[in-house]
BAFI-3210 file (N, C-alpha, C; in Angstrom, 3 decimals, decimal comma, padded with zeros to 6 digits):
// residues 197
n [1|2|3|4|5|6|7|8|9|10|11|12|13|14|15|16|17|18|19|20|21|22|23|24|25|26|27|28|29|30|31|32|33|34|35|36|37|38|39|40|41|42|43|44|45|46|47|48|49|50|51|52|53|54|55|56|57|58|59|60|61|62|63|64|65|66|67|68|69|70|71|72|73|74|75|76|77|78|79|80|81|82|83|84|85|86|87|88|89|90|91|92|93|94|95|96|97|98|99|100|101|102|103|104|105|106|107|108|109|110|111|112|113|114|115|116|117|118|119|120|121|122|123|124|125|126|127|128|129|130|131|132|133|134|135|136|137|138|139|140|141|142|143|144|145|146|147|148|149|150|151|152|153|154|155|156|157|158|159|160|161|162|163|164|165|166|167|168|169|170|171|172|173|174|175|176|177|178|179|180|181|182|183|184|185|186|187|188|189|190|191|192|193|194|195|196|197]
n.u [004,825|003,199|000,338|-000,578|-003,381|-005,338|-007,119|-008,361|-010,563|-012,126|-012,929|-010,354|-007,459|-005,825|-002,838|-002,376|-000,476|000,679|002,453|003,037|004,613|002,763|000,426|-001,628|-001,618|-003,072|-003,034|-003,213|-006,567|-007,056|-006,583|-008,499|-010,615|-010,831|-010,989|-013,436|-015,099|-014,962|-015,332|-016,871|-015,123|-013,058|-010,562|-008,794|-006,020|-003,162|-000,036|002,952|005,749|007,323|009,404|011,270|014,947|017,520|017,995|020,454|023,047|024,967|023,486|022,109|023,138|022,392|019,214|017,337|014,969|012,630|012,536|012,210|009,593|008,064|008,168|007,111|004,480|003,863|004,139|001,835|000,028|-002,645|-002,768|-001,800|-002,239|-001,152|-000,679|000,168|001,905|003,441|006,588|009,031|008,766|009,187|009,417|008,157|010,982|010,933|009,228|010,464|012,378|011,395|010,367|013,227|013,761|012,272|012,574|015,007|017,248|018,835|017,224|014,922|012,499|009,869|007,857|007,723|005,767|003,550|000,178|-000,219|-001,891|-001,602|-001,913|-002,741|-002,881|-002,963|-002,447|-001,890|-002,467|-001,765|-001,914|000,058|001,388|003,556|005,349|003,930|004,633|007,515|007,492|006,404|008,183|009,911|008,857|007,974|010,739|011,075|009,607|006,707|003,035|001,297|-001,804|-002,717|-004,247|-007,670|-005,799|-004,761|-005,282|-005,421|-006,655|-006,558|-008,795|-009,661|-011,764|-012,901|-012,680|-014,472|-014,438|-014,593|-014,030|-015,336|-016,147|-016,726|-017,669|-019,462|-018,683|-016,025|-016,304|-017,817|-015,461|-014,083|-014,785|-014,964|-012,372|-011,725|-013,613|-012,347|-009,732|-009,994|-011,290|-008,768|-006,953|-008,318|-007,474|-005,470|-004,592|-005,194|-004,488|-001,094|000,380|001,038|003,362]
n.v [-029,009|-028,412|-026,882|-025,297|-025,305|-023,194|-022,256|-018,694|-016,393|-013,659|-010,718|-009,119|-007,586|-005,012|-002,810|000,228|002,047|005,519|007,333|010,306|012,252|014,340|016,067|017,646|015,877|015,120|012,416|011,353|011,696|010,649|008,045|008,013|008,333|005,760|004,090|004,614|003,374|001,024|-002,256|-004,027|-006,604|-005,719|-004,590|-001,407|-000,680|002,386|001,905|003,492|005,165|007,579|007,776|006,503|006,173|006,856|004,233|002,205|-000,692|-000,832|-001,133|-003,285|-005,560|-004,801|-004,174|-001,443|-000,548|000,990|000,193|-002,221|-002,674|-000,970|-003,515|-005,810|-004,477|-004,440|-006,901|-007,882|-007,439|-008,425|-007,510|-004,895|-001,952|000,498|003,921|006,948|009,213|010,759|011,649|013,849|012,086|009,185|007,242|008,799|009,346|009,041|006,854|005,262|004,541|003,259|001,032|-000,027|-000,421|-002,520|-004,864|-005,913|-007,562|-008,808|-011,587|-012,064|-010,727|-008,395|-007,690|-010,349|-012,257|-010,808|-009,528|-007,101|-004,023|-001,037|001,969|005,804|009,462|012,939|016,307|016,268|015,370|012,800|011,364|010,022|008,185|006,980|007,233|005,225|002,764|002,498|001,698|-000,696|-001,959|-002,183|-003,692|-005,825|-006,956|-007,436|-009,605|-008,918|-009,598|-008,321|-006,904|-006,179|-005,145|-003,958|-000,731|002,440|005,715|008,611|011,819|014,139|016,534|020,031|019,920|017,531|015,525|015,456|017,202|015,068|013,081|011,778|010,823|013,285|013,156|010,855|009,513|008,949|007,985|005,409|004,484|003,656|002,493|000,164|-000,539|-001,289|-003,433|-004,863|-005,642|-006,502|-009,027|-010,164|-009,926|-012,149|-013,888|-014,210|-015,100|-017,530|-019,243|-018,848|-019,560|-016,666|-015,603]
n.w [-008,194|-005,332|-004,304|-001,315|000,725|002,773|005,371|005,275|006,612|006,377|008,463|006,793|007,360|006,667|005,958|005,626|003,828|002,827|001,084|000,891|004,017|004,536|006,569|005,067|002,468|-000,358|-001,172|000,979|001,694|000,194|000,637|002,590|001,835|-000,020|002,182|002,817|000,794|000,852|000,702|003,446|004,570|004,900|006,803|007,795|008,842|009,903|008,594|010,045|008,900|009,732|011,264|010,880|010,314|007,837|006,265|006,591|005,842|007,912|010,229|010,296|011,820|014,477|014,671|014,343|017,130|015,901|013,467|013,645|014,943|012,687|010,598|011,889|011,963|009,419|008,427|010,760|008,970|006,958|004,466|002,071|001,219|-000,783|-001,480|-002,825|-003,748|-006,850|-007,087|-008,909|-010,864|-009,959|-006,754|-003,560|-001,746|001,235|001,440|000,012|001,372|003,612|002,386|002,042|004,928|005,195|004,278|005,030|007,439|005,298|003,348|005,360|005,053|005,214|003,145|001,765|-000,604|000,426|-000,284|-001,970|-002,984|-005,427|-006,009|-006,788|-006,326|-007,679|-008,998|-011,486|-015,083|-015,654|-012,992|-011,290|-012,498|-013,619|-011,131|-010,016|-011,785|-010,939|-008,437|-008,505|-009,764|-008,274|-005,735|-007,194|-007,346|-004,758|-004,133|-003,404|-003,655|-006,204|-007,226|-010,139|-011,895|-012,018|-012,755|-010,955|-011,344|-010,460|-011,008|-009,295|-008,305|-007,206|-004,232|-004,920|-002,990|-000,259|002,852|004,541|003,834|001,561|-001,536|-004,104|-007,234|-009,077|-010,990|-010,330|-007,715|-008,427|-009,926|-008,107|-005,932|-006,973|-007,893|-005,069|-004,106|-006,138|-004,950|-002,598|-003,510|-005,126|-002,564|-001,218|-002,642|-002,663|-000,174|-000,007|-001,179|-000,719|002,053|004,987|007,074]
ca.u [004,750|001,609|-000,184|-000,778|-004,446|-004,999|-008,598|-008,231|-011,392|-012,181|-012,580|-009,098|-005,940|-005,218|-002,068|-002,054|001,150|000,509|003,702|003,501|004,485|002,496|-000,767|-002,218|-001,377|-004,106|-002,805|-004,188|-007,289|-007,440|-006,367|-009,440|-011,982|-010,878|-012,034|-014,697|-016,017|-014,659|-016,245|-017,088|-014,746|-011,529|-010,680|-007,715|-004,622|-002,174|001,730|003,398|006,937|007,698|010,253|012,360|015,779|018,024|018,964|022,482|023,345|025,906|022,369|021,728|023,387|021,971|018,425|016,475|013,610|011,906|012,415|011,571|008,107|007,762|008,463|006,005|003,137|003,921|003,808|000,460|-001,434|-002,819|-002,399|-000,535|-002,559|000,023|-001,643|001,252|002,289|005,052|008,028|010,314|008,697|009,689|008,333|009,054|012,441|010,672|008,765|011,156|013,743|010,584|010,450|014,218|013,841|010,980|013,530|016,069|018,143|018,848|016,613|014,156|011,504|008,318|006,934|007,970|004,170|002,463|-000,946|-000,653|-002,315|-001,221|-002,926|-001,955|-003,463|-002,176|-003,574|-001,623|-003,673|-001,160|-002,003|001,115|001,291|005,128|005,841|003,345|005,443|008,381|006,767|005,426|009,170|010,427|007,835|008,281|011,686|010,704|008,128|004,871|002,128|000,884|-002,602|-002,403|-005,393|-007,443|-005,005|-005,380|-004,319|-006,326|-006,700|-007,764|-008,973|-010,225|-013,460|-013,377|-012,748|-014,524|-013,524|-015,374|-013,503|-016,475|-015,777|-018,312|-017,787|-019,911|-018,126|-014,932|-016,850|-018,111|-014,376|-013,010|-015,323|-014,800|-011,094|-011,960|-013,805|-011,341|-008,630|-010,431|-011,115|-007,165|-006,431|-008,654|-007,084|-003,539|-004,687|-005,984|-003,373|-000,028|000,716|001,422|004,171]
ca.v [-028,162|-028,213|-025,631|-025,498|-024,493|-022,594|-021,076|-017,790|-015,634|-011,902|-009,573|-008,683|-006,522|-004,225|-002,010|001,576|003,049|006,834|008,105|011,210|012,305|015,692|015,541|017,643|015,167|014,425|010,845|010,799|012,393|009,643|006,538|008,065|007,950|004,604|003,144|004,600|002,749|-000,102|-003,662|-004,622|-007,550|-004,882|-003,591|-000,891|000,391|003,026|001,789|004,709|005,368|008,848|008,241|005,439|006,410|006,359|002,497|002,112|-001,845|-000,970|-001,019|-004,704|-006,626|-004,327|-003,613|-000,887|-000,698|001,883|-000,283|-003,621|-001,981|-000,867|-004,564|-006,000|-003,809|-004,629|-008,300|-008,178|-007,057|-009,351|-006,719|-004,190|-000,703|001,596|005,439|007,527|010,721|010,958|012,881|014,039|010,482|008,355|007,728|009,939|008,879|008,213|005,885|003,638|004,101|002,649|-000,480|-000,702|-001,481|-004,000|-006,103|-006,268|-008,064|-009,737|-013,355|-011,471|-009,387|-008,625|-008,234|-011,736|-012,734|-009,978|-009,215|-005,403|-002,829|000,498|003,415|006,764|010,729|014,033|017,159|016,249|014,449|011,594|010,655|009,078|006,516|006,732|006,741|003,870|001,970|003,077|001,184|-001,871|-002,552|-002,503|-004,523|-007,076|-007,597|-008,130|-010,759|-008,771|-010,424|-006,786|-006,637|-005,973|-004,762|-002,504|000,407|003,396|006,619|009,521|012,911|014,962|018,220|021,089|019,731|015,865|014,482|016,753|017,106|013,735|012,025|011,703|011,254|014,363|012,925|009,484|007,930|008,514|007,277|004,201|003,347|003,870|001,709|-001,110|-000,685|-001,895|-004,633|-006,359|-005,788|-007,862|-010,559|-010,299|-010,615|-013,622|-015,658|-014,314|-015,984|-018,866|-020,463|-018,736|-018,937|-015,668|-016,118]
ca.w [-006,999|-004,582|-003,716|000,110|000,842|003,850|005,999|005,632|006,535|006,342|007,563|006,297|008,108|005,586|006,696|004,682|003,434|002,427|000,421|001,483|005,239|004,838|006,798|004,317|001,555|-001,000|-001,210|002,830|001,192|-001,037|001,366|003,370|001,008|000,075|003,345|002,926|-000,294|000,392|001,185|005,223|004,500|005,038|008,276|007,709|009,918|008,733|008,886|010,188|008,642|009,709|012,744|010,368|010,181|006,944|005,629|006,451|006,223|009,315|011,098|010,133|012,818|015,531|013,466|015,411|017,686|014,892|012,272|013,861|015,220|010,957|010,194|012,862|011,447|007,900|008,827|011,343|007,652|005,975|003,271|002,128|000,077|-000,940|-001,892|-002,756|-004,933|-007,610|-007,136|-009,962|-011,856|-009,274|-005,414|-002,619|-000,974|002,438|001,256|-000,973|002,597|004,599|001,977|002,021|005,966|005,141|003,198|005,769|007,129|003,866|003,886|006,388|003,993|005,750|001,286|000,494|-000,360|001,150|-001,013|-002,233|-004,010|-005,183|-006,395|-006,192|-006,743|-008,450|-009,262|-012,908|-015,587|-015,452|-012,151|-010,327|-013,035|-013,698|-009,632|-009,542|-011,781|-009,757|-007,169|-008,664|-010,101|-006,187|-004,954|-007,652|-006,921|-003,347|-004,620|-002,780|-004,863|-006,459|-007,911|-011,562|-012,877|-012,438|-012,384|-010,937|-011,184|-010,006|-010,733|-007,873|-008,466|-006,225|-004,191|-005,778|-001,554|000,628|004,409|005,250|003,216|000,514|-003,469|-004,778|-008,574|-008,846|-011,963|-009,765|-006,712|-008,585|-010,065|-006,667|-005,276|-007,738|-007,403|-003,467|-004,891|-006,819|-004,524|-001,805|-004,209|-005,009|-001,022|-000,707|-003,817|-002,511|001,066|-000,107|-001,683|000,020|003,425|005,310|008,257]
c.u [003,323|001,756|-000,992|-002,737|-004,847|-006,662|-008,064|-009,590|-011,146|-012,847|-011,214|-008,525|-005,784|-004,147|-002,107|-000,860|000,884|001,724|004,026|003,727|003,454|000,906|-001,731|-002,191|-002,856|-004,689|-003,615|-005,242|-007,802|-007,610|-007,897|-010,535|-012,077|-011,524|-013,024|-015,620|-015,585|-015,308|-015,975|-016,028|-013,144|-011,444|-009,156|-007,114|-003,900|-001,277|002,542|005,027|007,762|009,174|011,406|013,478|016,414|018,615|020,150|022,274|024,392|024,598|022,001|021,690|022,623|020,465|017,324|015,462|012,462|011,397|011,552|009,974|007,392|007,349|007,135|004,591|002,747|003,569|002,455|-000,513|-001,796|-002,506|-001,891|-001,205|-001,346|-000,780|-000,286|001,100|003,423|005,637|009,094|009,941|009,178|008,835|009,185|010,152|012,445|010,080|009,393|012,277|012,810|010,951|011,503|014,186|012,775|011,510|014,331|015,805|018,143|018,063|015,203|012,935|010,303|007,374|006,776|006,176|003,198|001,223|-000,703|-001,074|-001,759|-002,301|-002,350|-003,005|-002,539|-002,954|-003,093|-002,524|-003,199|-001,453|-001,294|001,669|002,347|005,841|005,157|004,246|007,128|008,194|006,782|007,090|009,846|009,714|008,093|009,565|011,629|009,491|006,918|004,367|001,531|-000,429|-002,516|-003,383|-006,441|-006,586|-005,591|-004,774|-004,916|-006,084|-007,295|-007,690|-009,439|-011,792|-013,685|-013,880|-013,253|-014,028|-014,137|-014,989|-014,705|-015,860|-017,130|-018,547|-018,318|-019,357|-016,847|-015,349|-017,222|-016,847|-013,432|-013,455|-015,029|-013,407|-010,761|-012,121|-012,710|-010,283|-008,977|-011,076|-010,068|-006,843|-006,951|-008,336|-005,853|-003,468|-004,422|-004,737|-001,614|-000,095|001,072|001,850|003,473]
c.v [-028,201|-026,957|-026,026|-024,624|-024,193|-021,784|-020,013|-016,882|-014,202|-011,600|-009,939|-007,794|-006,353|-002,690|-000,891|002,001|004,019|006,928|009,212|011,551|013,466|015,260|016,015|017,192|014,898|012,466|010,574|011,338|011,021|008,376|007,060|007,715|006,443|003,715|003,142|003,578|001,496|-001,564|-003,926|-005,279|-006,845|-004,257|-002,720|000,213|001,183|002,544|002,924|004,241|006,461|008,814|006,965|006,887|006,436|005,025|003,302|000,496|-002,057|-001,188|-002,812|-005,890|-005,837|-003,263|-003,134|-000,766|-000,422|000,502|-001,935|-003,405|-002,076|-002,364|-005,403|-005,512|-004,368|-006,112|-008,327|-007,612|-008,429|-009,198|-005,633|-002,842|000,257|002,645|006,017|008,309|010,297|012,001|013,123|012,485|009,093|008,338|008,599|008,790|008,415|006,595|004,544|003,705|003,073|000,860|-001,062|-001,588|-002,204|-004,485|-006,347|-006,537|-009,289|-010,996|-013,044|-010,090|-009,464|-008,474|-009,288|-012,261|-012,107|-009,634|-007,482|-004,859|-001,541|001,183|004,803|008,246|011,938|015,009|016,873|015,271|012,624|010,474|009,944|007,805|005,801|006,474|005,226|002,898|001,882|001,617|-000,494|-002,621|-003,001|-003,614|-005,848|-007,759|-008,346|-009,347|-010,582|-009,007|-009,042|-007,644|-005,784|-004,771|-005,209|-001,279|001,760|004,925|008,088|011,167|013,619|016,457|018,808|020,361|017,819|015,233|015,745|016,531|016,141|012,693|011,098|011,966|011,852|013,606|011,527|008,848|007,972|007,560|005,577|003,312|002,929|002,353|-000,161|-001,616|-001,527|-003,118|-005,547|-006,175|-006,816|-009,229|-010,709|-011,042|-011,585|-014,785|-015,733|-015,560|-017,429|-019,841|-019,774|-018,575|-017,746|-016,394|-015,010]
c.w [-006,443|-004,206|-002,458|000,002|002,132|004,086|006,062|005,760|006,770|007,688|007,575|006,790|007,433|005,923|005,178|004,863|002,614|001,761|000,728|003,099|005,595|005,576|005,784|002,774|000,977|-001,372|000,345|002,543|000,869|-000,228|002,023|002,643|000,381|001,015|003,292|002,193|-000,728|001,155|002,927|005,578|004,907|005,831|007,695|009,174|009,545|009,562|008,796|009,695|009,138|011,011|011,878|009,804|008,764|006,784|005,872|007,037|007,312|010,313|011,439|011,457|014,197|015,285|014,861|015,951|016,643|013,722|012,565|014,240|013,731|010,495|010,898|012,330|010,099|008,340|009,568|009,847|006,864|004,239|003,293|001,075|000,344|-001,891|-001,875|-004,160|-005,893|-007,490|-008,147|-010,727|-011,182|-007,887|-004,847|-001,695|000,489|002,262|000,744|000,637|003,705|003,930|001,998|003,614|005,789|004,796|003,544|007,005|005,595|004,146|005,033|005,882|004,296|004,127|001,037|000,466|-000,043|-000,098|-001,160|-003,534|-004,041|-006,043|-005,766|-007,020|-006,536|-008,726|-010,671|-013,647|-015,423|-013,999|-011,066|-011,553|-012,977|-012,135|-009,586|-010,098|-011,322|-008,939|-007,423|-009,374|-008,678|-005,750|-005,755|-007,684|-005,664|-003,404|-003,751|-003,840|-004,843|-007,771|-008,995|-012,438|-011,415|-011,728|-011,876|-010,535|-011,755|-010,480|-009,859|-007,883|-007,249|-005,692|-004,247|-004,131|-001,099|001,895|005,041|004,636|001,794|-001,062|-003,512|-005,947|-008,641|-009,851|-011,232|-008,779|-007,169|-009,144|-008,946|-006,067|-005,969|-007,699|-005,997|-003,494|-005,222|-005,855|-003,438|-002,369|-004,250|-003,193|-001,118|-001,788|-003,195|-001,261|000,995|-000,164|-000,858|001,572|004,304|006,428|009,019]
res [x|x|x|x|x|x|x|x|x|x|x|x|x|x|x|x|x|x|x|x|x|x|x|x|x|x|x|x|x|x|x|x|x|x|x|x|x|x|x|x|x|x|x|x|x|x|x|x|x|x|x|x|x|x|x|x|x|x|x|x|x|x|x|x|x|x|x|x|x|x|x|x|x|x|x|x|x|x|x|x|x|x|x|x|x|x|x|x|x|x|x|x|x|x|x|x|x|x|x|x|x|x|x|x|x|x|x|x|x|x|x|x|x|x|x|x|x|x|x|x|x|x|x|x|x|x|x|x|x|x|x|x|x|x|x|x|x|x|x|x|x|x|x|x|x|x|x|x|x|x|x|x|x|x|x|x|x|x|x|x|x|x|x|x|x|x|x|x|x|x|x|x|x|x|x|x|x|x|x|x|x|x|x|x|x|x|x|x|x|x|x|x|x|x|x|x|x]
***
């Protein structure tokens, strides 16, 4: 098998997917402070989900404005950060209905290949970990190329993000930041060698 090699330069389209819809979500707390501490080389958009309808495959043959817009966004990224909460040990139910329309019409999966990261924050000590792998089982069916390592899976206490989107705690601040790091090395190996349509 060859491997196709392909110019891809940075900066990098990096589309955000929050998990939660709430505005005062800590996970949108969290995606924020991410930007913040993360390398020049990453420009980020958020991929809005909030107006997608329920999956119903009766939708398929006549696949809606909403969703094709969703699909469109997900595709203009070069990448794909996913910040999201756990619910009951699993993700929240908007979020896995958003990825179901990313994967349809069957043969038509704006994931196939896409470069993503997840990460996720909790006020529990656990962190999201069990939603994350939630997540990272979905995604690998859909073959998005998911950054492996390093994991991450936040506790966020009272204070940690302040209202500027600032990590107060510097060994969080410095794994946050490193987390950024390797994920834009990840995007530029995923580039390199796979094509994005």
């Amino acid at each position: 098998m060859q491997i196709e090699i392909v110019e891809h330069e940075p900066p990098y389209r990096v589309g955000v997917i929050v998990g939660s819809l709430s505005r005062e979500s800590v996970n949108r707390q969290l995606a924020e402070a991410l930007q913040r501490l993360a390398p020049k080389e990453l420009e980020f958009f958020e991929i809005s989900y909030a107006d997608l309808p329920l999956y119903n495959r009766d939708l398929d043959a006549d696949y809606p404005q909403v969703a094709r817009e969703f699909k469109e966004a997900v595709g203009s990224a070069d990448a794909v950060l996913f910040v999201t909460p756990e619910y009951n040990r699993s993700i929240p139910g908007p979020l896995k209905n958003a990825i179901d329309w990313g994967s349809r019409p069957y043969g038509d999966s704006a994931w196939e290949d896409k470069p993503t990261g997840v990460i996720g924050g909790s006020p529990g000590k656990i962190g999201t970990a069990v939603g994350q792998q939630t997540l990272r089982s979905t995604l690998s069916y859909l073959n998005a190329r998911q950054m492996t390592s390093p994991e991450a899976y936040i506790q966020i206490t009272p204070g940690l993000i302040d209202d500027d989107g600032r990590v107060t705690d510097a060994e969080t601040e410095k794994f946050l930041r490193t987390f950024m790091a390797k994920f834009l090395e990840y995007v530029a190996r995923v580039l390199t060698v796979i094509p994005q349509g």
